[in-house]
Each structure stands twice: as structure tokens, then as C-alpha cells.
NULO-609763 format. One record per residue: x, z, y of N, C-alpha, C in turn; residue in one letter; residue number from 0. Coordinates in nm, 2 decimals. Atoms other than C-alpha are relative to their C-alpha. Layout:
BEGIN
{{X; Z; Y}; {X; Z; Y}; {X; Z; Y}; A; NUM} ...
//
This chain:
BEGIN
{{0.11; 0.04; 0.08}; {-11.75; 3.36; 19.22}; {-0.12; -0.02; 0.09}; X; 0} {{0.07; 0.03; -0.05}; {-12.04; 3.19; 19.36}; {-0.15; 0.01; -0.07}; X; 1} {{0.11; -0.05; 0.08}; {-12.29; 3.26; 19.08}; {0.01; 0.12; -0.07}; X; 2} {{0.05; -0.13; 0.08}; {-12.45; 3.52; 18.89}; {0.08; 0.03; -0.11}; X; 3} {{-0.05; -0.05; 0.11}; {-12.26; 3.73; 18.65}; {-0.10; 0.01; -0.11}; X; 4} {{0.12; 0.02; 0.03}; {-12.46; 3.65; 18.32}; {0.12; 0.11; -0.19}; X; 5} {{-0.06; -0.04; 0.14}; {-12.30; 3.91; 18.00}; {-0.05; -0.01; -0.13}; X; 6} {{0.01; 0.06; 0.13}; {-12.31; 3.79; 17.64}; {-0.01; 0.11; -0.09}; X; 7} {{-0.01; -0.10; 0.05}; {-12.35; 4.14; 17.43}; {-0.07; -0.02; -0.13}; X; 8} {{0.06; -0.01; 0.12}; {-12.36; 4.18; 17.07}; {-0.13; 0.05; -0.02}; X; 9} {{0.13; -0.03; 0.04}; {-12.73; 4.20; 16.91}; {-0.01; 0.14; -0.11}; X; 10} {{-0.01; -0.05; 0.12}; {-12.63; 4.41; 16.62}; {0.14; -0.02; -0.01}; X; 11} {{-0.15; -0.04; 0.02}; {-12.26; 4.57; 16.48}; {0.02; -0.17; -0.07}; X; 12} {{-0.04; 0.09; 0.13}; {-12.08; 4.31; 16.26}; {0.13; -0.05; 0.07}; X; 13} {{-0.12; 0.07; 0.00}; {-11.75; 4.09; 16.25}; {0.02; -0.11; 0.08}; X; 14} {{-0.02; 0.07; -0.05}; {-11.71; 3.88; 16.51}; {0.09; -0.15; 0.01}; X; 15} {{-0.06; 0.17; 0.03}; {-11.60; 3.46; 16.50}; {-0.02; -0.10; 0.08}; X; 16} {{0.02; 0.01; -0.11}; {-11.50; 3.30; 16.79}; {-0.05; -0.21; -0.02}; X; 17} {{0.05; 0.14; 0.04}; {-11.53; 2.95; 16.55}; {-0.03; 0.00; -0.17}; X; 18} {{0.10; 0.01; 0.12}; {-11.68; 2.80; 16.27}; {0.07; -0.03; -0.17}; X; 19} {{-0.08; -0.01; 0.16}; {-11.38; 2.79; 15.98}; {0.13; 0.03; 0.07}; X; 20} {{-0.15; 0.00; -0.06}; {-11.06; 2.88; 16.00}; {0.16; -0.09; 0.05}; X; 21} {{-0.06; 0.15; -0.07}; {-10.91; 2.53; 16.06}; {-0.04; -0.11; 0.08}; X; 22} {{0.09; 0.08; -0.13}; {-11.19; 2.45; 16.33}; {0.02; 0.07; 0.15}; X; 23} {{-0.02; -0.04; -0.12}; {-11.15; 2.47; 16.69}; {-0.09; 0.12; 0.05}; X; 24} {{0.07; -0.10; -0.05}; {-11.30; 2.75; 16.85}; {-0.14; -0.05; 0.15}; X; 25} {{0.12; 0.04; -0.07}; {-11.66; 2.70; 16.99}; {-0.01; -0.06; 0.15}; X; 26} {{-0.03; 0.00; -0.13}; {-11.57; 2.76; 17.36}; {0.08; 0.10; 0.04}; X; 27} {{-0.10; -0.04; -0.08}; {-11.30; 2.83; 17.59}; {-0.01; 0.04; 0.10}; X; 28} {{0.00; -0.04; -0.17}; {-11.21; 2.98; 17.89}; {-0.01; -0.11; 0.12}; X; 29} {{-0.01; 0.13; -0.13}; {-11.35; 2.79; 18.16}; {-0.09; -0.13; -0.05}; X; 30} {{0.06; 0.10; 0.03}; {-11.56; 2.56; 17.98}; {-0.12; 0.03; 0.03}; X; 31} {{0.13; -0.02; -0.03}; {-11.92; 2.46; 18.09}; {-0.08; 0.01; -0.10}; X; 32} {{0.07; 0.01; 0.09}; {-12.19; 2.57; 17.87}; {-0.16; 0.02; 0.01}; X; 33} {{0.14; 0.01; -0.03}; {-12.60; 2.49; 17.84}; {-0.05; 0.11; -0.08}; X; 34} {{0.09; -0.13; 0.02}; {-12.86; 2.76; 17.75}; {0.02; -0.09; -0.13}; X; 35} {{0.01; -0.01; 0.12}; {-12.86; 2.82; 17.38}; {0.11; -0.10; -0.13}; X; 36} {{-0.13; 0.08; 0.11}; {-12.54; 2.62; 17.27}; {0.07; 0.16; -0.07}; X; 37} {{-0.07; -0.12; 0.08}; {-12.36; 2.85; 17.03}; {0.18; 0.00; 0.08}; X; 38} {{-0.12; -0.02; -0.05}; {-12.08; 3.04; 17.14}; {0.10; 0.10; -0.10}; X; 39} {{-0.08; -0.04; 0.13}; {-11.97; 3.21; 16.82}; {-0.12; 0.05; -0.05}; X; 40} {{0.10; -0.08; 0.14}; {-12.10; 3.38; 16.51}; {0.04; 0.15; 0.00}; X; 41} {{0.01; -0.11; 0.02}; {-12.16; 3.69; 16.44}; {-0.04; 0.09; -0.18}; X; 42} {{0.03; -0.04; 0.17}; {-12.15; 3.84; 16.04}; {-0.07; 0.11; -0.01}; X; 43} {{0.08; -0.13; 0.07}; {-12.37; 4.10; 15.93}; {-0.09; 0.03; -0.06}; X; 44} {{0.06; -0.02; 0.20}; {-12.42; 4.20; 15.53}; {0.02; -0.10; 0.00}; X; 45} {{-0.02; 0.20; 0.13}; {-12.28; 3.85; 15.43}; {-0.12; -0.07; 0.09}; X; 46} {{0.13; 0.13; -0.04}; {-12.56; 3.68; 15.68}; {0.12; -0.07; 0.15}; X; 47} {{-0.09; 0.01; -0.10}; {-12.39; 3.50; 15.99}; {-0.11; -0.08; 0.09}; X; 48} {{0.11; 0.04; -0.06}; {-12.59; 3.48; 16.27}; {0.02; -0.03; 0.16}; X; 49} {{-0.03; 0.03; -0.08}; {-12.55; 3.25; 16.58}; {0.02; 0.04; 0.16}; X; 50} {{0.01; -0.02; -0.12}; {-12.45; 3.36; 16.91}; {-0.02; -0.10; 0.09}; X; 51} {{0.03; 0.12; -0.16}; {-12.62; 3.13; 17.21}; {0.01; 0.08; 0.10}; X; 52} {{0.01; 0.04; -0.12}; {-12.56; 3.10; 17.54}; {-0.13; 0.06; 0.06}; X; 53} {{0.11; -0.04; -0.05}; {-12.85; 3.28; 17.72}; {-0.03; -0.07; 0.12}; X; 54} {{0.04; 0.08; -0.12}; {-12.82; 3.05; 18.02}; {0.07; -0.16; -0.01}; X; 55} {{-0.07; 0.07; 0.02}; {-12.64; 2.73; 18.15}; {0.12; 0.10; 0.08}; X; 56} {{-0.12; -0.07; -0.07}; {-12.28; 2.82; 18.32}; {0.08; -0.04; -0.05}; X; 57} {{-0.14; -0.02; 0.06}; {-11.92; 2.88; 18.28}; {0.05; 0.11; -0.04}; X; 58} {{-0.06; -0.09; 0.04}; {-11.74; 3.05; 18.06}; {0.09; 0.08; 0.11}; X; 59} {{-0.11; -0.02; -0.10}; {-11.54; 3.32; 18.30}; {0.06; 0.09; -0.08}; X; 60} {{-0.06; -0.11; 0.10}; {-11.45; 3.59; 18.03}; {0.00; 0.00; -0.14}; X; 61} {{0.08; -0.06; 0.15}; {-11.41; 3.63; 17.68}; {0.05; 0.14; -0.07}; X; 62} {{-0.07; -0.19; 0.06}; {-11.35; 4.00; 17.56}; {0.01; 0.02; -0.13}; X; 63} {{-0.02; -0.02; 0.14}; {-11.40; 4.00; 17.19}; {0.10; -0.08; -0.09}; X; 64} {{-0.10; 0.11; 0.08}; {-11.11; 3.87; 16.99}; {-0.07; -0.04; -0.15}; X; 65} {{0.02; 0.07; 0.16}; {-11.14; 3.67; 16.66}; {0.01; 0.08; -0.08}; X; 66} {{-0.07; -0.05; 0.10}; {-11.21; 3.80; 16.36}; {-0.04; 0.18; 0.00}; X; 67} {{-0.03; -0.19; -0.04}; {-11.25; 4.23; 16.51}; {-0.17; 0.04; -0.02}; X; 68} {{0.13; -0.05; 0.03}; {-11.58; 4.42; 16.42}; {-0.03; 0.03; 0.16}; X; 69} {{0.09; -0.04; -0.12}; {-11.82; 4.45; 16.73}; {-0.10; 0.13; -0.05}; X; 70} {{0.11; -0.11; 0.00}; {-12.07; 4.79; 16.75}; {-0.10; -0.03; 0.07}; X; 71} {{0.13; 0.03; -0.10}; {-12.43; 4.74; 16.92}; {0.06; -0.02; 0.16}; X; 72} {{0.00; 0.01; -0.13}; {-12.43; 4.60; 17.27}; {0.14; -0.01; 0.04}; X; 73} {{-0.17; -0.02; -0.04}; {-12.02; 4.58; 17.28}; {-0.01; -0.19; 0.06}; X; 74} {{0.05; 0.12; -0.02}; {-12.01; 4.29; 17.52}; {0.16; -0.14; -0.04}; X; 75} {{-0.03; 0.09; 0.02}; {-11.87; 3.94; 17.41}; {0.08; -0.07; 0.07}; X; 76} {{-0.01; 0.09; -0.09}; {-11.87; 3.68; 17.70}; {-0.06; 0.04; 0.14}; X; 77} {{0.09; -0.05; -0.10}; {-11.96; 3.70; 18.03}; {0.00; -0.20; 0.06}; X; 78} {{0.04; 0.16; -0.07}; {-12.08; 3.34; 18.21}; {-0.01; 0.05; 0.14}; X; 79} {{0.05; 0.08; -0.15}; {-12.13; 3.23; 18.54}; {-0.12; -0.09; 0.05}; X; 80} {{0.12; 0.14; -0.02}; {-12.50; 3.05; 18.59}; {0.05; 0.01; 0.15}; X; 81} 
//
């Protein structure tokens, strides 16, 4: 790795969603390039669902949360590559 490790950590608990219905493709993949504040899943909590962005540009190089599994504060997501 030639760039900065950049980690994607939930804001608040809730239900994590790695796409946007369940017969839509999944936002991003492993290894895909992505620009500051493109959405990289959703996040549910109390019936609201609220966008996960991209905090930089980069590459996807990890994704730890599976589809669908409750996240707790700060349980991290994604990690990028700017």
C-alpha cells in the first residue's frame, strides 16, 4: 500500500446496508475507486436510514461489515486507500 489508511466507522448503532434494495447492486466493491462523499451504504436507525459517504477520494481495500448485521458505535465499516 502506497497510500494512507483512511477507516469508514459507524456514526451511531443501527442495521447496516451494503445497497439500496434488495434486487439492487451493492453500492461498492472491493477494489473499486471512490470520490469524497459518494455513498457507500446505509445505515438504519429508528426507521430513519442515513447515508454512509466516503470521507475521502481512494480505493476501496476492505470491507468488514456484512449486509444486513447490526453495527454498535464506532464498529468500523470500510477502510480506503486515499
Amino acid at each position: 500500500m502506497n497510500g494512507k489508511r483512511v477507516e469508514v466507522r459507524a456514526k451511531m448503532a443501527g442495521l447496516f446496508f451494503r445497497r439500496p434494495g434488495p434486487d439492487e447492486p451493492s453500492y461498492v466493491e472491493l477494489g473499486d475507486q471512490v470520490k469524497k462523499k459518494q455513498v457507500l451504504a446505509l445505515l438504519e436507525t429508528m426507521k430513519v436510514f442515513q447515508k454512509v459517504k466516503s470521507p475521502t477520494d481512494g480505493k476501496i481495500i476492505e470491507i468488514v461489515a456484512e449486509n444486513e448485521t447490526p453495527l454498535m458505535d464506532y464498529d468500523l465499516m470500510f477502510v480506503i486507500e486515499s
